[in-house]
Structure formats: structure tokens, C-alpha cells
C-alpha positions in Angstrom: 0.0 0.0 0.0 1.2 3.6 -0.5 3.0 4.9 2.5 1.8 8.5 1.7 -0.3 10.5 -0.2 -0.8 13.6 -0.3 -3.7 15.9 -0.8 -2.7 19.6 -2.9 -5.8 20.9 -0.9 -4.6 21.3 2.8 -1.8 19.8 2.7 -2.8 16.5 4.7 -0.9 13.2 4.3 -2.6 10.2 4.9 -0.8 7.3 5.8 -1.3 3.5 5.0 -4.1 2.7 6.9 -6.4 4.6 5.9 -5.2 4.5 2.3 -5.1 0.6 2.1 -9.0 0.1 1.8 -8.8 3.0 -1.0 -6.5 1.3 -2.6 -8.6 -2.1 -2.9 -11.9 -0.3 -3.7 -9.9 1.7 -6.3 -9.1 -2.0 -7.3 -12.3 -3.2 -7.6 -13.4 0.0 -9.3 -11.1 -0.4 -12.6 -8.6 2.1 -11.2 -4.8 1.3 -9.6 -3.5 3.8 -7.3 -0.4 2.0 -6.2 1.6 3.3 -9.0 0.8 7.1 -7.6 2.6 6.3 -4.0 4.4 9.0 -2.5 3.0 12.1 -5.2 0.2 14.5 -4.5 -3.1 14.1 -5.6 -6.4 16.2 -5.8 -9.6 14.7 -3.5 -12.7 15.8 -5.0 -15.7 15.3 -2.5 -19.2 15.1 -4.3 -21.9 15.2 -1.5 -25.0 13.0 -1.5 -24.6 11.9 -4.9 -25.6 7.9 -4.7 -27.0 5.5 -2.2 -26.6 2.1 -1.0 -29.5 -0.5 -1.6 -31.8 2.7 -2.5 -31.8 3.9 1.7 -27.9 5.0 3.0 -26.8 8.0 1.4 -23.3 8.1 -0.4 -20.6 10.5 -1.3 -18.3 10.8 -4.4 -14.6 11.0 -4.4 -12.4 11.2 -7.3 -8.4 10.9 -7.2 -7.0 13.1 -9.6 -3.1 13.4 -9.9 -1.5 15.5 -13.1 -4.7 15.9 -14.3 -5.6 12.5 -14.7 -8.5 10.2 -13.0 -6.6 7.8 -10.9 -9.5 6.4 -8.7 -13.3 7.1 -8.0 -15.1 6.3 -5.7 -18.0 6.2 -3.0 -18.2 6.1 1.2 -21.2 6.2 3.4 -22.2 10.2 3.9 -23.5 9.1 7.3 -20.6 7.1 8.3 -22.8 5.0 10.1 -21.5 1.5 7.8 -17.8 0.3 8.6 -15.8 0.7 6.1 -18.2 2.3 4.3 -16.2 2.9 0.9 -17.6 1.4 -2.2 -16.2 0.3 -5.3 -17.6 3.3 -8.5 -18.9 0.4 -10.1 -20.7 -1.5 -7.0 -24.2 -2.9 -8.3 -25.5 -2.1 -5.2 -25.3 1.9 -5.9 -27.8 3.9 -7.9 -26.3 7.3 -8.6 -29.1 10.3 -8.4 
């Protein structure tokens, strides 16, 4: 897993645990962040923009770095679900 990333807006590094379940649903999703370890990278946070099973609201992130789409994907708005990160192409989602 990457040992740091690090968001342009704020300046926060995240370190591997809470990266490592990003990285897998990044995975899942299509998308391989592993080969952005250790650059910066954009978090764009889309509020309320699917839900899970049709009830538990959902939020959209996207991973930009350069430019580029590295990763999208979902987590529980509520955070009442743990994890609560989703894969962008979970059948379980319908986007509004």
C-alpha cells in the first residue's frame, strides 16, 4: 500500500491505513493507485450523490493526480457503515 499521499488541498498526508481500503476499492473499481505512491493528488468530494441499496446516502470522491482520473469512488455520507467505501462500479449503488 502507498506509504503516503498527499492531498494539494490542505496539505494532509494520509498514511497507510487509511489508504489501504482505498486502494482495494480503487481495485475493484477499474482504477490502480499503487503506481501514484508518494505524489500528491487532488480529493474531489461530491456530497450525496448515490446510495446504498436505495436507503444509505453516499458520497463521491475522485483521485486526480496531473490531471488524470486515478480512482473514484463512493463512502457512506452518514458514516454509520464500517468501512463504508464502495467500489464506482458496486451494483448495489444507484447514482441520483
Amino acid at each position: 500500500m502507498p506509504d503516503k499521499i498527499v492531498e494539494i488541498n490542505g496539505n494532509k498526508e494520509f498514511q497507510s491505513p487509511d489508504w489501504g481500503p482505498k486502494s482495494i476499492i480503487c481495485k475493484r473499481g477499474g482504477f490502480d493507485i499503487l503506481a501514484y505512491a508518494g505524489q500528491k493528488v487532488m480529493i474531489e468530494h461530491s456530497s450525496g450523490i448515490g446510495k446504498y441499496y436505495n436507503r444509505t446516502p453516499l458520497d463521491k470522491y475522485t483521485i486526480d493526480a496531473n490531471g488524470k482520473v486515478i480512482c473514484e469512488y463512493y463512502a457512506d455520507s452518514a458514516g454509520s457503515m464500517a468501512p463504508g467505501v464502495f467500489a464506482i462500479n458496486d451494483p448495489n449503488i444507484t447514482s441520483k
